[in-house]
C-alpha positions as a printed Julia matrix, in Angstrom:
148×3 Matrix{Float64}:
   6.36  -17.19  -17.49
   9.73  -17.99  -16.58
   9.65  -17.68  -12.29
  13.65  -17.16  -12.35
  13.3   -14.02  -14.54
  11.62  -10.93  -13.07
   8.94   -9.74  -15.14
   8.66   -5.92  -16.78
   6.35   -4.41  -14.5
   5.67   -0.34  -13.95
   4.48    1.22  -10.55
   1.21    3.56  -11.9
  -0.06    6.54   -9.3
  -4.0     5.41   -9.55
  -5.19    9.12   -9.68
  -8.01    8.54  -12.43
 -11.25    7.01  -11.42
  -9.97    4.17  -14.22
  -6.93    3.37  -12.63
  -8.94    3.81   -9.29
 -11.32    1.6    -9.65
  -8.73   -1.1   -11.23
  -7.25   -1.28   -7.73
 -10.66   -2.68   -6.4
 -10.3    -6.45   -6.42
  -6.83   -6.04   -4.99
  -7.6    -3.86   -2.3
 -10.98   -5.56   -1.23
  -8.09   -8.97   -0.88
  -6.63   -6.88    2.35
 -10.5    -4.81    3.24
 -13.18   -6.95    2.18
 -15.87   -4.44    4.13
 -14.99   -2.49    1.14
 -18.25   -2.06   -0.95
 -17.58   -2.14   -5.22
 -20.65    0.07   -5.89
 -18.45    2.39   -3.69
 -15.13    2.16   -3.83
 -14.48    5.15   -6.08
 -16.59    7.81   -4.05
 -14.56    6.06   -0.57
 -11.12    6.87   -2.41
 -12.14   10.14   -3.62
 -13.19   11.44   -0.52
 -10.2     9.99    0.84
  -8.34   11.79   -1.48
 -10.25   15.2    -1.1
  -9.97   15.06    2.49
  -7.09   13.25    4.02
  -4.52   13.56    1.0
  -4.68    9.64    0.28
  -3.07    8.26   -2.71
  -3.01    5.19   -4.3
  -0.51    3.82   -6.31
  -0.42    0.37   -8.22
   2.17   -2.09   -9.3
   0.97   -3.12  -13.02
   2.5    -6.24  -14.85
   0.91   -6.67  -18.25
  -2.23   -4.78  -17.77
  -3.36   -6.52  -14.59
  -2.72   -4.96  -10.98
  -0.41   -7.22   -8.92
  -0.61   -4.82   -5.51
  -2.03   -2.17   -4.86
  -0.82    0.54   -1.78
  -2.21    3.44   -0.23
  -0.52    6.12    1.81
  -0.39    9.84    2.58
   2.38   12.11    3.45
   1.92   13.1     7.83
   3.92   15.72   10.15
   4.36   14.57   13.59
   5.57   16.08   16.66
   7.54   12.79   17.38
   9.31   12.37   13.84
   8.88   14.84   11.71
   7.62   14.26    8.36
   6.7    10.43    7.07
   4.75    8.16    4.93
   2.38    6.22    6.36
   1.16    3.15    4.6
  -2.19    3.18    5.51
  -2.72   -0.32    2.98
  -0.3    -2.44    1.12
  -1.43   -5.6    -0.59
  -0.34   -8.21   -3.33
  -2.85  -10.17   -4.96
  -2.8   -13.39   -3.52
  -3.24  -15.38   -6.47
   0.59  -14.04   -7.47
   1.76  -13.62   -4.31
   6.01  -14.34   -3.46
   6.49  -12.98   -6.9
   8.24   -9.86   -5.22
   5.17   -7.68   -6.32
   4.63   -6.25   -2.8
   8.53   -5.81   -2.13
   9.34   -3.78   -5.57
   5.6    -1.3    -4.09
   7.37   -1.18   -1.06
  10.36    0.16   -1.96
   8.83    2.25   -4.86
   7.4     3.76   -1.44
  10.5     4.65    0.43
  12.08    5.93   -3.09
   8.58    7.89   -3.19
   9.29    8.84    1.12
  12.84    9.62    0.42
  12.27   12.29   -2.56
   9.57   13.99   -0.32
  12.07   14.38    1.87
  10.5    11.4     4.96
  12.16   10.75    7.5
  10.31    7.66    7.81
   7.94    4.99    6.58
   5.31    3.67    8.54
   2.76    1.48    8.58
   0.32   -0.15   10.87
  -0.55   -4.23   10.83
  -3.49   -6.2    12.12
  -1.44   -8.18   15.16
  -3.21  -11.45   13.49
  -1.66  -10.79   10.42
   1.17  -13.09   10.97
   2.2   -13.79    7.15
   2.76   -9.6     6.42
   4.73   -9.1     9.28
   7.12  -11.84    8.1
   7.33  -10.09    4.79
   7.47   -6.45    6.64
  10.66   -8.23    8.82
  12.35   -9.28    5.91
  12.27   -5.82    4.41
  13.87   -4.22    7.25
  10.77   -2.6     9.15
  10.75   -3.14   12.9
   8.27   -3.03   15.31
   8.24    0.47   17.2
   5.55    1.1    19.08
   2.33   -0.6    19.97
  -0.92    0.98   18.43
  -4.05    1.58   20.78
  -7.61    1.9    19.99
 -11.02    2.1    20.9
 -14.42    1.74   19.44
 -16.29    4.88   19.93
């Protein structure tokens, strides 16, 4: 593959358990807890319950990043998407996979009619907020929580 050329890649919304369950390995690369065996029934329910979606970016038949999100009203904003998980496969990684899902994701927040994106990071993950910085997403706010 020729690195100065960008190759054809298409942005798939993983909505059958197929294209589900092909955003596995990815995913488990950011949430290892994640269980195989169950990684379809945890999206579904997802799905049924919270209004999660997944969507993948594809480059000849292999997934190079995977994202989930869900559409949110809140008081403070109004209506956003919230990435609740963005990943490129780190075996491909700095290929712009996870910058092309990203901004697949505010085309997808714009025409839904967002008034934001947002996401939430791990403070210790040093090397995604780099990449969040250099797309143009700022840190807002801190995020509390508690183990219950």
């Amino acid at each position: 593959m020729n690195p100065s050329r960008e190759a054809p890649s298409v942005i798939v919304r993983a909505e059958t358990d197929e294209q589900i369950q092909a955003t596995c390995a990815v995913m488990r690369q950011l949430r290892p807890h994640l269980d195989p065996a169950n990684y379809l029934a945890t999206v579904r329910a997802l799905m049924a319950s919270d209004g999660y979606r997944l969507a993948a970016l594809v480059e000849d038949g292999a997934v190079r990043a995977v994202a989930g999100y869900r559409f949110l009203t809140m008081l403070y904003c109004g209506r956003i998407l919230s990435v609740d998980d963005l990943v490129a496969d780190e075996r491909v990684r700095s290929r712009g996979y996870g910058s092309r899902l990203l901004n697949w994701l505010k085309d997808e927040a714009r025409a839904a009619g967002c008034a934001e994106l947002q996401l939430i990071s791990r403070v210790t993950r040093e090397g995604a907020h780099r990449f969040y910085f250099r797309e143009g997403l700022g840190i807002e706010c801190f995020h509390f929580r508690m183990a219950l």
